[in-house]
N, C-alpha and C positions, 0 to 999 in steps of 0.2 A: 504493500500500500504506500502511495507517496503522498507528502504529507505537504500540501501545498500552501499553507497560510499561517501565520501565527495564532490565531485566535482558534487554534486546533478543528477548522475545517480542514478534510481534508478526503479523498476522493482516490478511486483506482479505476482499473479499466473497464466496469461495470458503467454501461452509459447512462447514468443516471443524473438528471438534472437536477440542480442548488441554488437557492436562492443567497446573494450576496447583497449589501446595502453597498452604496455610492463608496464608500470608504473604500472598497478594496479593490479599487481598480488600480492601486498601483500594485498592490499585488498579484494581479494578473498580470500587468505590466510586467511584473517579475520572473512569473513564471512563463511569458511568452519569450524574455530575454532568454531563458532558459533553454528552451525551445530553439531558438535560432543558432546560440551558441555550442549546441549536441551536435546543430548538422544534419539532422532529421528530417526536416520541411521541403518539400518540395513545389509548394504552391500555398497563396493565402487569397483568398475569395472573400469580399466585401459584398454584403448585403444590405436590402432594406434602404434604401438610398432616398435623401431629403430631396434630391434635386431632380427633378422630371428628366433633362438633359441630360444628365447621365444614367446610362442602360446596365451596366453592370461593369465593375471596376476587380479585377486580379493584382497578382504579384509573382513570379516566378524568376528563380538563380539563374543568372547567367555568366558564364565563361568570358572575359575578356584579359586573354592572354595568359597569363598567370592570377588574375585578381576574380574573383566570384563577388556580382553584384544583382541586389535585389532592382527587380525593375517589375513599378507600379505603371496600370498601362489602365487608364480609363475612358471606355466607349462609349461615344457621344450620338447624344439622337441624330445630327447632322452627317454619322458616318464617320467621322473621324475620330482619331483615338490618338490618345497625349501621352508619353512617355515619360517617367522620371526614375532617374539610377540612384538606388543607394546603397552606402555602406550595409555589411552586415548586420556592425553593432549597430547602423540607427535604426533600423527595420522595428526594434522593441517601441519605442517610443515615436514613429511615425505611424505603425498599428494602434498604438491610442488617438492621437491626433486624428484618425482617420472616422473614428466614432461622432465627431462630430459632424460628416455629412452622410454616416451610415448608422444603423441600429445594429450591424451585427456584423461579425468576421468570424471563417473558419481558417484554419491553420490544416490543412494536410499532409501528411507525413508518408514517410515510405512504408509506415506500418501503424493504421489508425486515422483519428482528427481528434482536435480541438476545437470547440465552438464556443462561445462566448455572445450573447444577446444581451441588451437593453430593454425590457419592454416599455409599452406605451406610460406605465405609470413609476417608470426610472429604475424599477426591479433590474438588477443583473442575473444573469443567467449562464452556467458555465459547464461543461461536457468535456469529460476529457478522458482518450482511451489511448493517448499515444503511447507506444513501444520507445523508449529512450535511448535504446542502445542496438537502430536500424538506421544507418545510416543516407540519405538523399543524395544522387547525383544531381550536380547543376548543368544545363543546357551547353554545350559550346554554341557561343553567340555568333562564332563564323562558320559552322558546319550547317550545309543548306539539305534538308531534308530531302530525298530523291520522289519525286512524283512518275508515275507512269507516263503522264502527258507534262513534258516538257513547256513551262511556260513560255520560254522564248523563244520555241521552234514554231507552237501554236497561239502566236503571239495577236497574230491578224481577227481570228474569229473573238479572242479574247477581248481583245481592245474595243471591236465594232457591238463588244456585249457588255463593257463597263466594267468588265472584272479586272483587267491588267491597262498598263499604259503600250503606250506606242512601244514600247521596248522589251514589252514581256512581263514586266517587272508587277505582279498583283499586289494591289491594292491592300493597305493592310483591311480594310472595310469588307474587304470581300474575300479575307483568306478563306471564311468557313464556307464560303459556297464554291471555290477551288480544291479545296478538300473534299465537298462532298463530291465536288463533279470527278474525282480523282478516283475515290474512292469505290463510286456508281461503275467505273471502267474498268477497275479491280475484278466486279463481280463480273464484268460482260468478258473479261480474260477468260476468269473462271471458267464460263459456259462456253466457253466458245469453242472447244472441241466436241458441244452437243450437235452445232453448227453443221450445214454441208461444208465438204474440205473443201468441194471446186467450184464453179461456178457463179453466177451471180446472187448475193445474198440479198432479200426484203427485208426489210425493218420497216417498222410501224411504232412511232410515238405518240402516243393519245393523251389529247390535255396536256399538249406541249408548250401551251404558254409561250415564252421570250426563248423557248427551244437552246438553253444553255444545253443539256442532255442530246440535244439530238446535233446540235453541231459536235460537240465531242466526242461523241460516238461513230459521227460518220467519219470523223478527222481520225481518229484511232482503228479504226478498220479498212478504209482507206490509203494515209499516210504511213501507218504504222506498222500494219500486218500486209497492205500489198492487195486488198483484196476490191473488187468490184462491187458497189453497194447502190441500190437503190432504197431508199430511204423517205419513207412517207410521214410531214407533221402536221399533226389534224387540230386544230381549235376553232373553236365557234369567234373569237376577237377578233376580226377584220382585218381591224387594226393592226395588231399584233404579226398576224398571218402577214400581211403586208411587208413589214420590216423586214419577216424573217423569208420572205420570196427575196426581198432585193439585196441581202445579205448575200442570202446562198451565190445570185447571180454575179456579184461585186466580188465572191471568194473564188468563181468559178468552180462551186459543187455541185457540178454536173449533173448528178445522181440524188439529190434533196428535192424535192417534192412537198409544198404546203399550201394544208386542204381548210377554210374557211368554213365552217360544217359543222353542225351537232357533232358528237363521237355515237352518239345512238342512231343516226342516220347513215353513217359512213359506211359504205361497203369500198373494202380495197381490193384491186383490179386482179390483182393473185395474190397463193397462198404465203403470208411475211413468217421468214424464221423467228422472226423476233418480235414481241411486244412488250414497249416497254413505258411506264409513267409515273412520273414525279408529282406526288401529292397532288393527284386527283383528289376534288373535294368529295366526302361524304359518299351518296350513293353513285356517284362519276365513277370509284375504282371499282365500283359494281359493274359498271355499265362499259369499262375497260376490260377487264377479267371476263366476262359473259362474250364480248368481243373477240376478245382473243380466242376462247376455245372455239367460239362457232369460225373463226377464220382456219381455226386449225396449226394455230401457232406453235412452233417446239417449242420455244423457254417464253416464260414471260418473267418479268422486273418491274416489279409494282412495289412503289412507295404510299401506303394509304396515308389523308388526311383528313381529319376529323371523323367522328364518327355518332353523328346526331340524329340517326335512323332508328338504331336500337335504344338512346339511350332516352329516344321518343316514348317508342313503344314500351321502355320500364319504367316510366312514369305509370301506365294504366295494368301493366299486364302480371306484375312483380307479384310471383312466387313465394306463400307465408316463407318457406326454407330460406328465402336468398333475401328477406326483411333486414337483417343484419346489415346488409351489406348496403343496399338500396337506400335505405332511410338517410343516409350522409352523400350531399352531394357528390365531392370531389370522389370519394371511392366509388359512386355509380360510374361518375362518367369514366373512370381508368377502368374499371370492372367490364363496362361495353366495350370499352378501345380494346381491351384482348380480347373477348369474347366472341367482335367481330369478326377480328383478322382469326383466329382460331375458326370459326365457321368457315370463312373465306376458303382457310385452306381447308379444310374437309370437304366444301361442294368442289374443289379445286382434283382433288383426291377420285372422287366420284366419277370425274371427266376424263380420268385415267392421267393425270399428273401425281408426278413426285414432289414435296413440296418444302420448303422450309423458310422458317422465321426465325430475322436476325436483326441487331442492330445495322445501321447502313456506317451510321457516325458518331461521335461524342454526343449523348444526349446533352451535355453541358449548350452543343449548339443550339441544336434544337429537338422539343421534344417530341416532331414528328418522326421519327425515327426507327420505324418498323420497316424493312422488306422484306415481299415475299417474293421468294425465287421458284417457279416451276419450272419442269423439264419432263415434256411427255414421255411416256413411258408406256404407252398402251398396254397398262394393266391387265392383268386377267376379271374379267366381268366380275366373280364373287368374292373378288378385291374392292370391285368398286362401288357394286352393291352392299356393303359389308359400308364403306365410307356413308353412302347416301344415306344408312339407314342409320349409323352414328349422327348423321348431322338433322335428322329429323327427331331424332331422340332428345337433340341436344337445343331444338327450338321449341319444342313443344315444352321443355324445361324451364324454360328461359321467358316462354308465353313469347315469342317474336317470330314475325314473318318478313324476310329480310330480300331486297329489291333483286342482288346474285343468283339469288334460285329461282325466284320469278323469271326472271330472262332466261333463264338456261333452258326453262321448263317449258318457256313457249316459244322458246330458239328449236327445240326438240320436237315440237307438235306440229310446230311449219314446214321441218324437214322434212316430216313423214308426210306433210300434205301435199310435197314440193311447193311450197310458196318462196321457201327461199334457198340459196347454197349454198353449203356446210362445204369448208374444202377439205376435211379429214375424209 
């Protein structure tokens, strides 16, 4: 047990929250000096922030040369973000200072956190489960992380999209949507030997928006792997569509194609190996995912966003068993957010795909951050009967009728009426 204050409070690794009066913030003060001078910390995240303007403020060691320096980086609603270097030793007593335009700071460790709150009525509050004797590497401030897609080579479509300058160089504003687009191309690696090895590949982006994804995708299958790609981006925004038509035509990607179009109306010209979309809202990744298997697609890459469909339906339908859970906002609506994407992929299963859910990126970015990866597999039918009949078990539990299997169900009725064609 370590024994953190003189007034014989004192606390171990059991996360147990304490109340502290005003008085003992420089004790804390003390024990955060503590903290920094073990060498332990690897990052410190401010929270609770007075000022609208600022979005969320860190701290993370960095390597310069021989010398390891804290650098406090806070991000501005304007997009920009402020830098300030400091010593080790002052990091103690600039983490107090810092409570003046935050309620609360955690300390993370290579093993553990430290947290520390303010509440509204000046209560302190303080958590502490760090391992003492785990030591934190610091960042080298001149080693540049390797990305798959080379910012300076794909410097052109980057630039004409806001994420990098004319010289490659991204923005610190927009590291985390370069990371995710990095990231997204990880997993299209991944599949890609689900892919045909020869000939011309289709790709289908749906709710492609400002088509960050669908330029980098073609530029990395294209540029990178050597391969022949046609490549279709469907959004309903005109506008948007627009851009990204005279984008393509200004980059010379020959092979991009953008459809101005519902995505529920869109029938595409032949069968695409690939469907893929970035935070379709709500019943949209339905209406993606239903798409894609009636085109007959081999892998799909679906990032869902939001999920206010079911967590509609457990407002009326909620199960006395799942009371518990429902009765508190925030846990209903995370409770649906799996629930769904869990469904998703069991109707996904039923269709004869393989499936899997994963984070894409740091939820710290953001917390839309589920993909689901399929890869047809043309199951044996009492595999996938065996799925359908899980995922009707599992709505009928739930008391919810969910838009995914609607579509599939009457994507299946037309087929066998021929009203429409299924290219599997």
């Amino acid at each position: 047990m370590y024994l953190a204050f003189e007034n014989n409070i004192c606390y171990d690794e059991l996360r147990i929250l304490k109340e502290y009066s005003a008085v003992d913030i420089m004790q804390i003060e003390n024990t955060v000096a503590e903290l920094f001078s073990l060498g332990c910390l690897r990052k410190v995240v401010f929270g609770g922030g007075h000022d609208k303007n600022v979005l969320r403020c860190e701290a993370v060691p960095v390597k310069q040369g021989e010398n390891t320096l804290w650098r406090i980086t806070r991000y501005l609603s304007d997009g920009k973000a402020l830098h300030e270097n400091f010593k080790e030793d002052e990091m103690p007593s600039r983490v107090i200072q810092m409570l003046n335009i935050f309620s609360e700071f955690h300390l993370h460790a290579a093993e553990g956190q430290f947290d520390c709150r303010i509440t509204k009525k000046g209560k302190i509050l303080v958590s502490d489960k760090i391992k003492r004797n785990v030591k934190a590497e610091a960042t080298d401030h001149n080693r540049q992380k390797q990305y798959i897609l080379d910012s300076s080579a794909c410097r052109d479509f980057l630039f004409a999209l806001g994420v990098s300058d004319a010289n490659g160089k991204v923005f610190e504003r927009k590291m985390a949507k370069f990371r995710q687009i990095n990231k997204f191309i990880e997993i299209v690696r991944d599949v890609y030997p689900e892919l045909p090895a020869e000939g011309e590949l289709t790709i289908c982006d749906l709710c492609c928006g400002k088509s960050y994804l669908t330029f980098a995708v073609y530029y990395y299958l294209t540029a990178v792997l050597n391969r022949k790609v046609k490549i279709y981006g469907v959004d309903r925004k005109t506008d948007v569509i627009a851009f990204c038509k005279e984008l393509a035509k200004k980059l010379g990607f020959d092979g991009m194609e953008f459809v101005a179009e519902d995505i529920l109306n869109f029938d595409i010209p032949r069968k695409p190996d690939m469907v893929i979309s970035l935070h379709a809202c709500d019943i949209a990744t339905d209406i993606v995912l239903a798409g894609a298997c009636r085109f007959g697609a081999k892998v799909i890459l679906s990032t869902p966003c939001c999920h206010h469909e079911m967590f509609s339906q457990s407002k009326k339908n909620t199960p006395d068993s799942l009371g518990f859970i429902m009765e508190h906002s925030i846990l209903r609506q995370k409770f649906c957010t799996a629930a769904t994407d869990a469904l998703r992929a069991l109707r996904l299963e039923a269709e004869g795909y393989a499936v899997d859910a994963f984070e894409l990126i740091d939820p710290e970015e953001t917390p839309k951050n589920v993909i689901l990866r399929a890869v047809y597999q043309n199951t044996h039918g009492i595999r996938r009967d065996k799925a359908l009949e899980r995922y009707r078990a599992a709505c009928t539990l739930l008391g919810v009728s969910l838009t995914l299997d609607k579509l599939l169900t009457d994507a299946e009725r037309e087929e066998h009426s021929g009203n429409i064609l299924n290219f599997r």
